[in-house]
C-alpha positions in Angstrom: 0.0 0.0 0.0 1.2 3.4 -0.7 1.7 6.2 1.5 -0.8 8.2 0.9 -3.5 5.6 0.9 -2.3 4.1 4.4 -2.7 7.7 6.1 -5.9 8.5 4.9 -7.0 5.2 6.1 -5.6 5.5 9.5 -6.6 8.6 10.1 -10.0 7.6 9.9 -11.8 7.8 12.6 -13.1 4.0 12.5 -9.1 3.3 12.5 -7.0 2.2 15.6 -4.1 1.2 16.7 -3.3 -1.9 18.2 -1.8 -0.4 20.8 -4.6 1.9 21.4 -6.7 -1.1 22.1 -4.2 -2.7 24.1 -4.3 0.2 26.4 -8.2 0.8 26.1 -9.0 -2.4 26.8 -7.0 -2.2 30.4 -9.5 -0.2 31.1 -12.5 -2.0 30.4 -14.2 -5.1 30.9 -16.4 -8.0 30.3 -18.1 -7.8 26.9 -16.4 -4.4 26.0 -13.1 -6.0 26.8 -14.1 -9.1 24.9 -15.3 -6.8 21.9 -12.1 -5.1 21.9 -10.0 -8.3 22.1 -12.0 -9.3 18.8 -11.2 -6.6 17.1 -7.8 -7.1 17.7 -7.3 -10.4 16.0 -8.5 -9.2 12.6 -6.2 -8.5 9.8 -5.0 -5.3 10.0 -4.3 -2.6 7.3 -1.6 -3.3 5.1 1.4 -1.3 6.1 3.6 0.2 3.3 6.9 -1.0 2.6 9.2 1.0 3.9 7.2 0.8 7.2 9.1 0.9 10.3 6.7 0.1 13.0 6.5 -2.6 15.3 3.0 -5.3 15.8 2.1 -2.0 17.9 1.4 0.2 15.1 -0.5 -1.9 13.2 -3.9 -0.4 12.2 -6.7 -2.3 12.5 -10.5 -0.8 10.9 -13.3 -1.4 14.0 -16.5 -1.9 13.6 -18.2 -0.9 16.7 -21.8 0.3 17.8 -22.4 3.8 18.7 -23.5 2.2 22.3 -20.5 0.4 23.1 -18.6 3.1 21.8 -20.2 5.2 24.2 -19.3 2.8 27.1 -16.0 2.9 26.1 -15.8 6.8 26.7 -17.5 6.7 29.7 -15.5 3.4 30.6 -12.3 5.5 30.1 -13.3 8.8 31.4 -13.9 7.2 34.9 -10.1 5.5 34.8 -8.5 8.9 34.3 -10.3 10.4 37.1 -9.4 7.3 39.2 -5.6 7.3 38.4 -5.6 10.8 39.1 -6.9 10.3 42.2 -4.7 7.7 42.9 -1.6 9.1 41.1 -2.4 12.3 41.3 -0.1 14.5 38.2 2.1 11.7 37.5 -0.9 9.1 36.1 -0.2 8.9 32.6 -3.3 11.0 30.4 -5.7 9.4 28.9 -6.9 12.5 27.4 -5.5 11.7 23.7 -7.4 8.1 23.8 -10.2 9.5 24.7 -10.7 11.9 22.4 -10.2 9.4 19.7 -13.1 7.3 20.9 -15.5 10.1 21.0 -14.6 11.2 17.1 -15.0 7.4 16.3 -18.4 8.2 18.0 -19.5 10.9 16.8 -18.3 9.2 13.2 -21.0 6.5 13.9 -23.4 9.2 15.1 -23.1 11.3 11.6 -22.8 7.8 9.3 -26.3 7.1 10.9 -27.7 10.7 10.5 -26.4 10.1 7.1 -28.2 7.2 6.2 -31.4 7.9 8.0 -31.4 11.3 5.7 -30.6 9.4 2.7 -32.6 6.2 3.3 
């Protein structure tokens, strides 16, 4: 795959690192964890050649309800508040992860919009 293709791809909302979901699904559990773990085994985007990354930094396309989604926000915003508690300013931010679940959801939100308009 070129380089062009591969970072429009994974910039995509519906796009995520494997280890974004390593470290989301830490924070979760039961069937989010399990839906996570799922969409961890799939095949993910094909890296370009010259790639340099690691298992890590492989991208893998979810396909998620807006509902779990949602629990996975909510799911994470409640960690950061606990580690900060616990950790106080040296837990490490979840700030960045969270923000990319909430496009993805807000992604799903729009696609359905989309197709309610349309359909």
């Amino acid at each position: 795959m070129d380089w062009d293709t591969y970072k429009e791809l994974s910039h995509s909302p519906a796009y995520f690192t494997r280890w974004a979901l390593d470290r989301t699904s830490a924070h979760v559990a039961g069937t989010l964890r399990e839906q996570l773990e799922r969409c961890n085994t799939q095949e993910p985007l094909e890296k370009p050649s010259d790639h340099k990354g690691g298992p890590e930094t492989d991208v893998l396309r979810l396909d998620l309800s807006v509902e779990c989604v949602r629990s996975i926000v909510d799911a994470l915003d409640v960690a950061q508040v606990e580690m900060k508690l616990e950790q106080g300013s040296s837990q490490a931010n979840l700030g960045t992860l969270i923000k990319s679940w909430e496009e993805y959801e807000q992604w799903l939100i729009e696609g359905k919009q989309n197709a309610s308009i349309n359909g």
